[in-house]
C-alpha positions as CSV (number, residue, x, y, z in Angstrom):
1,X,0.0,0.0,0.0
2,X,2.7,2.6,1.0
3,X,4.2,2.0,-3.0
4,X,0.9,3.3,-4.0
5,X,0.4,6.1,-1.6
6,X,2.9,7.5,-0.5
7,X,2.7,7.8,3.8
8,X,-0.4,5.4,4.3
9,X,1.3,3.6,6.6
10,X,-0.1,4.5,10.5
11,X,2.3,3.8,13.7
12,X,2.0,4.0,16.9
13,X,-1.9,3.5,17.0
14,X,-1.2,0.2,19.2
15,X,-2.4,1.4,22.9
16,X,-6.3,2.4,21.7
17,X,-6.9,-1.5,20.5
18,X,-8.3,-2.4,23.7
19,X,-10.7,0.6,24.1
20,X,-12.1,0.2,20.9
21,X,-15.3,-2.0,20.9
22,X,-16.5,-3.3,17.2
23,X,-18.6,-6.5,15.9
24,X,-15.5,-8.1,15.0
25,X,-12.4,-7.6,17.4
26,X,-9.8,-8.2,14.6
27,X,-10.8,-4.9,12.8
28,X,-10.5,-3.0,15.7
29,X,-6.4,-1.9,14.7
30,X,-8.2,0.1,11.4
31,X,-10.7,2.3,14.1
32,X,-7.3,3.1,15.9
33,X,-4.9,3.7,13.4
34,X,-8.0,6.2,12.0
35,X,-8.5,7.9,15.3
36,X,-4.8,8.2,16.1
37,X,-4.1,9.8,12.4
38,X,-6.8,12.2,12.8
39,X,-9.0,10.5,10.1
40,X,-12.2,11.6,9.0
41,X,-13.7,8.5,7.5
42,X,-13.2,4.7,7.3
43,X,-13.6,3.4,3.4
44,X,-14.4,0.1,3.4
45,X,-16.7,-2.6,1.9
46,X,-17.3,-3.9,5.4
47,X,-19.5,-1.9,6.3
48,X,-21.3,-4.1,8.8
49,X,-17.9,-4.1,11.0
50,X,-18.0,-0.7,11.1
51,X,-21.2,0.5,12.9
52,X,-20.8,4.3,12.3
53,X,-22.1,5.0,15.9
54,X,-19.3,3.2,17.6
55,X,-16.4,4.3,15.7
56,X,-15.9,7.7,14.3
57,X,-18.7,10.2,14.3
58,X,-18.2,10.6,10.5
59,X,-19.9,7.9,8.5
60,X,-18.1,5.5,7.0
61,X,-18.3,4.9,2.8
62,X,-18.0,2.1,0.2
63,X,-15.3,2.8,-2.2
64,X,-18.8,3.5,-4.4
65,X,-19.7,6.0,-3.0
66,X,-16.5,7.7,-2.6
67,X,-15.6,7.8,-6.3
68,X,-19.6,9.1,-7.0
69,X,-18.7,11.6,-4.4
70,X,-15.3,12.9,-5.6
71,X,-16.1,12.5,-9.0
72,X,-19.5,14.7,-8.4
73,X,-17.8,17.7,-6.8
74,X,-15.4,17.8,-9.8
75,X,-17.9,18.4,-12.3
């Protein structure tokens, strides 16, 4: 991932893990490494994982909707 964008890579996100409450424990790294890089939104598929309520107050997005989004502000 960091080949294709540059700086993508989060560190030092490790110490929220255990505060972080989701449907499925092992996705729990993504919500911190967000939260610790000042994030805005999660883009994921997994949207069921990701209950916007219990992870950031933004709302997470498909990868769909993103690229409708971006692409409908540039017109």
């Amino acid at each position: 991932m960091n080949r294709s964008v540059r700086d993508s890579l989060v560190f030092g996100y490790e110490h929220l893990n255990e505060s972080i409450e989701l449907p499925d424990p092992d996705d729990r790294h993504v919500v911190a490494a967000a939260i610790h890089s000042g994030s805005e939104r999660i883009i994921t598929f997994n949207m069921k994982d990701f209950p916007a309520s219990r992870t950031l107050s933004a709302q997470g997005l498909t990868q769909t909707v993103l690229i409708l989004t971006q692409y409908s502000l540039a017109i």
